[in-house]
Every structure is written in C-alpha cells, then in structure tokens.
N, C-alpha and C positions, 0 to 999 in steps of 0.2 A: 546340526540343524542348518538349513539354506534358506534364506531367508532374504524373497525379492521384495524390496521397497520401493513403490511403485507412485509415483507421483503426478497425478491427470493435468490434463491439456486446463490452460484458463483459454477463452473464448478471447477474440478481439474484442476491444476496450480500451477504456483511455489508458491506463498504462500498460499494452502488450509492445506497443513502439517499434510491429516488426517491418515498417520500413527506415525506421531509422535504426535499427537493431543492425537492418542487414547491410548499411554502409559499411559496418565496423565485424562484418563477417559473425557478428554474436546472434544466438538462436535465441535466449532469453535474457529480461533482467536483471532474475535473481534468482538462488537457486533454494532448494526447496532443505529451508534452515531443521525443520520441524524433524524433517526423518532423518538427518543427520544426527541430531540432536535424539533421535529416540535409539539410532543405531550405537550409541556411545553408552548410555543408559542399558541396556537389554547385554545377557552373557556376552563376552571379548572371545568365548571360545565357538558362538554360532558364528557362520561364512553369510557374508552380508554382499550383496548386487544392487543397485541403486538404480532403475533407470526413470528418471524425467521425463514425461511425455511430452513437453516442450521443447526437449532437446532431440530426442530419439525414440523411436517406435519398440516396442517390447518384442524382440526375435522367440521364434519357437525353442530355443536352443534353452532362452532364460526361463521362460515355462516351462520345460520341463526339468528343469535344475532345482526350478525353486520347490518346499515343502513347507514352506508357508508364506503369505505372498500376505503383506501391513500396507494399506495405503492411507494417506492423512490427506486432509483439502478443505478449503474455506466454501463458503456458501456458493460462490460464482463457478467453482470450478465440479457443480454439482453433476453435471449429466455426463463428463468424464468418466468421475467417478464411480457411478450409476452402472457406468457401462461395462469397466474396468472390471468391478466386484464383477456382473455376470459372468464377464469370460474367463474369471477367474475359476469362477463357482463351475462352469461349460467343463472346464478343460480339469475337474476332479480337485481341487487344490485350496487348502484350508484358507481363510480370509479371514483378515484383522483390521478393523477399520476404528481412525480416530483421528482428532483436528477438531477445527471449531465446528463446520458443518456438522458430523458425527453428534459435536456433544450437542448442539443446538437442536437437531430434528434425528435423534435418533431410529426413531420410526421407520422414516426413509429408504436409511442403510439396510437394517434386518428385513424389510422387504423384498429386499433382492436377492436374500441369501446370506449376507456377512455373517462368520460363526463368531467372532468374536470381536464386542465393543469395546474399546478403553476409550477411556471418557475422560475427562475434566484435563489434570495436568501429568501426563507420563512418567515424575520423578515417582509419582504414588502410585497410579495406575497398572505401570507395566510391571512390577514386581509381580503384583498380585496378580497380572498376568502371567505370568514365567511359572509362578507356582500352580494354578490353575493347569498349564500346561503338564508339568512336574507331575500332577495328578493324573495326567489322561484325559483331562474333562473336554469333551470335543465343542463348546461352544461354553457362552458366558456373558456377562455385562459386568465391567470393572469401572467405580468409580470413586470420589477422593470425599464424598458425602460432606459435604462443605470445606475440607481440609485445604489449606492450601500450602504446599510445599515450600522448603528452607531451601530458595534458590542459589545459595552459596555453596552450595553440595552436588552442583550440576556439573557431570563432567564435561571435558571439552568436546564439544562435537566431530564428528568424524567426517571431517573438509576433506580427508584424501578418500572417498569414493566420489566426490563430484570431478565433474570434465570442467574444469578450468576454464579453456577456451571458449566454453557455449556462455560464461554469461557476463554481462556488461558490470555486472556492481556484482562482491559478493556481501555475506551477512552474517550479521552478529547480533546478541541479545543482552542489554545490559539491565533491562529491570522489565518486570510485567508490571501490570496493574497502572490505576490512574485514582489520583485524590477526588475528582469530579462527579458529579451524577449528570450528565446530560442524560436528556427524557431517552432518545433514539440511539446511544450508544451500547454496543453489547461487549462492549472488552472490562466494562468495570461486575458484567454476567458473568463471566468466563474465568476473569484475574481478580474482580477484587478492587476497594478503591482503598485498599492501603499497597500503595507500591511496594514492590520486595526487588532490591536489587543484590548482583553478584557484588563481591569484593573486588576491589580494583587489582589486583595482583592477579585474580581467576580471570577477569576477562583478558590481561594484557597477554596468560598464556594464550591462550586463543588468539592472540593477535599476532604472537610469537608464531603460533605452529603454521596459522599461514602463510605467514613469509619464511617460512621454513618450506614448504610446498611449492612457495615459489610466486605468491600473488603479490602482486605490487598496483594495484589500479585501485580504486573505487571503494569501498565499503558503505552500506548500508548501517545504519543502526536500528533494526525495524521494531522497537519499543513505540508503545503505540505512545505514549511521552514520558518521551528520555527525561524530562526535568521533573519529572511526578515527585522524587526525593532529591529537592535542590540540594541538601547538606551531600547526601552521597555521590550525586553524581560529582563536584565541584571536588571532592574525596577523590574520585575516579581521575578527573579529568587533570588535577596535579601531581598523579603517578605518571599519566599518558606523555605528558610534555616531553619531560626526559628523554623520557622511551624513543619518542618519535624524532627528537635531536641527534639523539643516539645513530639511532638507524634510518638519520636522513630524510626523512619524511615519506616512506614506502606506498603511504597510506594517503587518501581524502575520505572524506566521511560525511554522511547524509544522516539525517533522522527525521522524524515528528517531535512538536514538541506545542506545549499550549500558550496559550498567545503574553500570558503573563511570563515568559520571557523576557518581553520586551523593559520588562522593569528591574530587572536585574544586570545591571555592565557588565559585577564582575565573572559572571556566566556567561557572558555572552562574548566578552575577551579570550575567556579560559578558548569556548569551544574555538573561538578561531585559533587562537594560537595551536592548538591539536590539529591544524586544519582541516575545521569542519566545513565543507562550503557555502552548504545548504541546507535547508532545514524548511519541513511543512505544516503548515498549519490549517489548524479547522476550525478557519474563521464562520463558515454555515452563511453567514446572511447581517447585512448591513443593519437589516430591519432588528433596532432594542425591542419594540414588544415581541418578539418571535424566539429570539434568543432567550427572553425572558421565561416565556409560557413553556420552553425547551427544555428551561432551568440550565443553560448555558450561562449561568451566572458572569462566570471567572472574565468573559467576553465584553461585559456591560460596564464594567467597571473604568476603566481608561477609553480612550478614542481609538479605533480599531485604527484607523489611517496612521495614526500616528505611532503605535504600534509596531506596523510594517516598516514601517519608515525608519523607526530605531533600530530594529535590527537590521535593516537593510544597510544603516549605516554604518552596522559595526562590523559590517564585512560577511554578514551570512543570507547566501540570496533565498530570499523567500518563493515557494510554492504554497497553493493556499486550496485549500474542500469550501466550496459552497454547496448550497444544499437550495432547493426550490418547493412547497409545497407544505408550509407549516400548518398548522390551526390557525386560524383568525387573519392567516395574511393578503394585504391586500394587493387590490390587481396591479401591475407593474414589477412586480419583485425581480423579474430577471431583469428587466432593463437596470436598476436597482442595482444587483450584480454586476452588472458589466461595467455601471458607470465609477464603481467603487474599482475595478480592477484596472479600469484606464487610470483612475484618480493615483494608485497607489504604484502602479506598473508593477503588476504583478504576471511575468510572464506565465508560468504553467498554471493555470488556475481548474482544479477537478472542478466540473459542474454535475451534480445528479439531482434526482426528483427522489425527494425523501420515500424513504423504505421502512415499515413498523418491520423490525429484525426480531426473531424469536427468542423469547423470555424479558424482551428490555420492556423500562417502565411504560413507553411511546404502545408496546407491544399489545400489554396488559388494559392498558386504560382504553384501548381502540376495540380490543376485545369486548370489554365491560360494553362499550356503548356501542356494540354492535357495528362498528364501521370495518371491520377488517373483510376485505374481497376473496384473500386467499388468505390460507393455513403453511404458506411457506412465504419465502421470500426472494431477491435478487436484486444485488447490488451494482448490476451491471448499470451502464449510463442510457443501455439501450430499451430499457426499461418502466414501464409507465408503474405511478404509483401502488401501493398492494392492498390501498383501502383507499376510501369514501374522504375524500378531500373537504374544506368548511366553505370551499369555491369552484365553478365548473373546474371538473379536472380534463376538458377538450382544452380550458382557457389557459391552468398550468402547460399542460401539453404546448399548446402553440406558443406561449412565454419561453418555454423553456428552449425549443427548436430555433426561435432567434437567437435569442442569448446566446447558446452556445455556439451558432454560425456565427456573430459577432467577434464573440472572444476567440474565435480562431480561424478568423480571416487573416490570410499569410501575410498582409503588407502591416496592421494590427499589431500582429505579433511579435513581427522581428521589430516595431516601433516599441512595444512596450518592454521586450527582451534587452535593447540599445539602454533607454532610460535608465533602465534598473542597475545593468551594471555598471552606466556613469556614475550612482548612488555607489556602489559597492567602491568604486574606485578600486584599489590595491591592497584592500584593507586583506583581503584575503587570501593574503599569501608571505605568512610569517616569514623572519628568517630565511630571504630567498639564496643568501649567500651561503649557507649550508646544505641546502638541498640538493639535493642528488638529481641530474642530468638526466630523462627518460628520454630513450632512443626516442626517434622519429622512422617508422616504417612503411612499406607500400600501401596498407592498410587505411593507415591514418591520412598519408599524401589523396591518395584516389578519394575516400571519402569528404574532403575538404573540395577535392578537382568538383566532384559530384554535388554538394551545397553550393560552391560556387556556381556553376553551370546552370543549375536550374532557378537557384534563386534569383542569381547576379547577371544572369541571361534570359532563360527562357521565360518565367512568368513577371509580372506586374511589379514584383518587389524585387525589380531591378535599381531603381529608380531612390529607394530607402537601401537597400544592400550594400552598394559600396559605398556612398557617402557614413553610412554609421560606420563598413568594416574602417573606415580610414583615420575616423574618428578615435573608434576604441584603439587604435594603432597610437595615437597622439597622446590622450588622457588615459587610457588604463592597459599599456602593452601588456601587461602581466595577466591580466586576463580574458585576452584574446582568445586564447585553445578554449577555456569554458563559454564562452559567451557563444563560440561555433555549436561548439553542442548542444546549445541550448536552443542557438536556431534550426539545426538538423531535427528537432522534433516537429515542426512544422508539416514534414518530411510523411509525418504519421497522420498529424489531423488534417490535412489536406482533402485526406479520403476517409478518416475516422468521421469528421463533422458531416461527411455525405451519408454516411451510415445511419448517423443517429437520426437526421432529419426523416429519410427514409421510413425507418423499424417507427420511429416514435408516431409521426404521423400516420401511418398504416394501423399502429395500434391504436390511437385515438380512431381513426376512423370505425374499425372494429369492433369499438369499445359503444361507440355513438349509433351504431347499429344494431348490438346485439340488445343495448338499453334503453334506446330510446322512448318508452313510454315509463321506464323505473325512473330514470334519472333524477324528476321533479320529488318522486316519493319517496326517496334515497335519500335524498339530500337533505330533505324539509327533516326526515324524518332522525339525520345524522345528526346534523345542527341542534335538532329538539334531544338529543340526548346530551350533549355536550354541559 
C-alpha cells in the first residue's frame, strides 16, 4: 500500500511568521506532528510520502504513486483541506480524512467526497480502520464512541519522513487532555478533562530518535497543557535533566501551560533546568466577571499580573491568548488588554475575537439561545465573531482593530520584548558551562545584519533598538540570541496587523450592511434569551 500523507496550507495568521520564518530560510514553524504520528500507528510494511503543503506543493509524480492519500487538519486549515480531498477525489484516489476539524464538522468532509473518516483519537480509530480496509470495504466512518486511548502505547512517530530544514521548531506530545472546563474550549471535546500522559522513558525515545536524525534546535511541546498532570510531568521532567546533561543540552523547549503554574517553583525550576524557554498561556482577559461566566475559574483565583511575573522570574518567557467578545463584557475590553500587556510586558500576546467552536459548552448554550450566526467556525485573528454578541459587535470589532494595532506597534514591542527579558535575566540558561557550542552560520549572521538594518536603521525603532540591544549586552549577555528572535517577529506583525485591520473592518462594514435593520432585533432579542 502507498500511502500519500498530505498535510494543507494554514492561511496567514498570527502564527504563520512567514517573514520572519524566511530570515532563517525556514518555510514553516512546525511540522505536521499528527500524520507522523498516524504514520508510525498504521502497518510498518505500507510505503508512506509525507508532503506539507506549507513546505512543498504535491508533484504529479506523488499522485500518482499514491493508492491512498490521509489527510489530517485543524479548523483554520479548512479550505486547504476542502480542496485537497477534491483533487484527490478529480484525479481517481481513495481519501481518508481525520484531525480535529474531521472530528468536529464531519459533515463538511464527506461532502466533498472523503471515503473514509477516522475520527476521535488514531490509536483506536486506525486499526479499525486497516481492518475495514482488510475487508474491501471502499468507504466508512471509524470512531473511539467515548473511549479514550492508553497513551503510553503510542509508538514513536515517524520524524524521518519530515524535511528538517523547512521547519523553525520541531514537535512532540507529552500528554492530551486538560483538568479545566473552560465554556469556549474544545480540546477537553476532543481529549477529555482527565490528562493522559506518555511515560517518561517513551517520550525521552522520541527525543533520542531525533537527535539521532540529526535535530538539534527548538522543540515544541504542543500539549495543550503540559502541567494538566503536575505529579507526571515533574516524573517526566526528572528523567529529562540527566538526559539533556548527558547530551549537552541539544534541545530548547516551548509549550502551553495554565496559569496556575505560577504557583508551583518547584515546576517551574524543573522546566528551566530542562531548558524550557518559554511557555504560553491563556490568560483570555483581565476582566474576573468574564473569566468567570467562561468558567475560567483556575484564572480567578491568584492576581493574573502577578502570575506572569513569577514565572517570568523564574526564567520562563511568557506568551500569552487574549480573547475579546465575551457575554456580559463591558465596552473597553481591548484597551483593557493592552493596558494589562504593557503592565506585565508581555511581548507575543495572541489577540482573537472569541469563536463558539463546534461541540464546546460556549457552543451548545449559543445554540440554545439562538445566537449562533453560522454552523461552523474559524479561529483565524482575521475573523469577526460567529454569533450574536451581548454588545454592538461593529463596537467589539472596532475595540479590537485598535488593540491589536497597539499591541503590535514596532517601537511597543521591541519596548515590551527589552523589559521582559530584563525580568528573565539568565535565569534561563542552566548549566552553561556544559553546554555544547552551536556553530554560528551565514544564515543566522545575515538574518541578525537584516533585524539590525531595519529595525536599527531604517524604521522609528531605531531610537529603542540599540540602546536596549546594549543593554541586554550588559545585564543579560546570555540571552541576547533569544531576545533577537523575539524581536525578528515584529518582522511579521508589521504587515500581519495591516491585515487584520483591513479583513476585520471590511467585514464589520459588510456585516453593518447586510443587517442593518436586524441588528436592534437581534440583539434585544439575544440578550432576552440569555
């Protein structure tokens, strides 16, 4: 069996980063963990071809190679995907579709064609796939009917069919699921709010086999939060230590994690000593009644400011999810945001205009009361809300088009990126007297020539540029190479923030058009159902 695994384009968005991607010659930021991970799961004796539409365009050569063509994708990467399944379906060629989108709106898929669904979580799914196959059966819909898989039994993903070179970070999984109910979350839909994680010995092979292939930069931990089972990870993260002693520190590492981190040191030591850099959170919104009605509990309990601030201290630089457009909130909310993200300096800060995602409780309860606009979703930043707001949603709109040109005004940012890693100081860079020496190449030198140049020359944030780069040269030489790449994203919003302005206010306008005499009656009428 040939079996092409086909993975669609995401759209520009806050994290596509492809001008700051393409300083460092990389085509994407991560690579597509899901179909690796289903190519390691599925027979050893089918011939598997991987290609990333973000990386490389699908040759005629691999269409007709392939005799079954799986593609997986999250909800933004939908009209890809949409498109993909056709030409699949054009050119004669059996189609297997699964991911979060898949299981969320399955509908969608088998509208185009796709013969066969796997749904929920792969470890269970694709057997019963293979067997279905086994059978002859030319089409199907495979799913886990609440089950959810013993993630310690997952083999290690298959890292040698990805191109290496095409991506800035690679990635790893070390637990699904989250303890939380937030209202607008769909990962505790998907996984479950009891975390399952691997065994520390299973992930460290996988950590092995990469640097057995040859990766030495970046890792991701894309666990929507890695601390969901504080006992196991802390488990995890005292096999990792050694390990990473051992072999030098090969590795840095990112993840998500929920804000009550911040109350635990000795987690929060563990992850730097591993060196973790960075770590995001989803802080959603200053506003406590909002977080509350969200049922973002875990958030309300300590002072979010202060939060950030401890783990910024303890050496992990914080990114942070805001959200705009709750029930009940009042006007101001983005400024609100902003003034909370100068307060904490928090350079990358996601901003979106909340999403009802399909199946979540936010979902259900908008359905009940009538407010939901459409019957799918999109979590792009480019995007205006998908229902009936409890406040003009031109008003969110225009909140939200400031705010986010605020938060990523270039002179702003490189101001709040300086701060924060004056906070971080050195904390984050264990043991540097064993650490292993990374060459310095043309790549990295030109890409620096290029931040310099434009930041430190040609535009406005010349003036904040060198005096911080001189700075962080004095108080924290150690993490001078991060603190650059952290302003190289500037590099992206520069022109992403023109975007959003753009799409968002076009689609308010659109919006204020097409409804203009609904609007009053919509609203009164939303509100009266709440």
């Amino acid at each position: 069996m040939n079996v092409l695994l086909l993975y669609p384009c995401f759209p520009k968005s806050f994290w596509s980063f492809e001008k700051t991607l393409a300083l460092l010659d990389r085509k994407a930021m991560l690579p597509p963990l899901g179909l690796v991970t289903v190519a390691a799961i599925l027979p050893q004796e089918w011939k598997f071809k991987l290609v990333d539409r973000n990386v490389n365009k699908v040759t005629g050569e691999q269409w007709d190679w392939a005799d079954l063509v799986i593609l997986s994708a999250m909800i933004v990467q939908k009209d890809d995907l949409l498109a993909q399944i056709k030409e699949a379906k054009r050119r004669g060629k059996s189609v297997a579709v699964g991911g979060p989108y898949a299981t969320a709106l399955p509908h969608e898929v088998t509208d185009v064609g796709a013969d066969y669904l796997i749904l929920d979580e792969g470890e269970i799914t694709l057997p019963l796939f293979v067997e279905a196959l086994a059978r002859g059966e030319k089409s199907g819909i495979f799913r886990a009917n609440g089950e959810r898989p013993d993630v310690t039994h997952t083999p290690v993903p298959r890292f040698d069919l990805l191109e290496f070179d095409a991506y800035a970070e690679m990635s790893v999984q070390f637990s699904r699921g989250c303890p939380f109910q937030c209202e607008f979350c769909d990962i505790i839909v998907l996984y479950g709010r009891k975390p399952r994680t691997k065994a520390p010995e299973q992930l460290i092979k996988e950590l092995e086999r990469l640097y057995e292939l040859g990766w030495r930069r970046s890792i991701f931990m894309v666990d929507d939060n890695f601390i969901g089972n504080k006992r196991n990870v802390k488990l995890f993260l005292k096999e990792l230590k050694p390990w990473m002693v051992n072999y030098q520190y090969p590795f840095s590492f990112a993840t998500e994690a929920s804000v009550d981190l911040a109350n635990d040191q000795e987690l929060m030591d563990l992850m730097v000593q591993c060196n973790f850099g960075s770590v995001f959170l989803g802080i959603e919104t200053p506003d406590e009644a909002s977080l509350t009605l969200t049922q973002k509990h875990q958030n309300t309990r300590d002072s979010l400011s202060e939060a950030v601030n401890a783990i910024a201290r303890s050496g992990l630089r914080v990114m942070a999810g805001f959200i705009i457009g709750f029930d009940g909130e009042k006007a101001g909310a983005g400024a609100r945001i902003v003034q909370f993200v100068e307060q904490t300096s928090i350079p990358t800060a996601l901003f979106s205009m909340l999403q009802a995602l399909p199946d979540t409780a936010l979902w259900h309860r908008l359905e009940k009361e009538g407010r939901l606009r459409s019957k799918s979703a999109n979590i792009n930043q480019t995007t205006l809300m998908n229902f009936v707001p409890t406040r003009p949603l031109e008003d969110i709109g225009h909140e939200y088009v400031e705010a986010f040109w605020q938060l990523y005004d270039p002179t702003k940012f490189l101001e709040r990126a300086y701060r924060h890693y004056r906070i971080l100081g050195e904390a984050t860079y264990p043991d540097k007297g064993k650490r292993a020496k990374k060459p310095i190449n043309w790549v990295t030198i030109r890409a620096l020539l290029t931040i310099c140049w434009r930041q430190g020359i040609l535009r406005k944030t010349r003036w904040k540029f060198w005096p911080n780069l001189w700075n962080m040269y004095r108080y924290n030489p150690g993490g001078v190479s991060s603190y650059l790449s952290v302003c190289a994203q500037i590099e992206h919003f520069v022109e992403y923030r023109q975007i959003v302005k753009q799409e968002i206010e076009q689609q308010v306008a659109q919006f204020l058009n097409a409804t203009e005499a609904q609007i009053p009656l919509e609203r009164e009428q939303a509100i009266a159902n709440i």
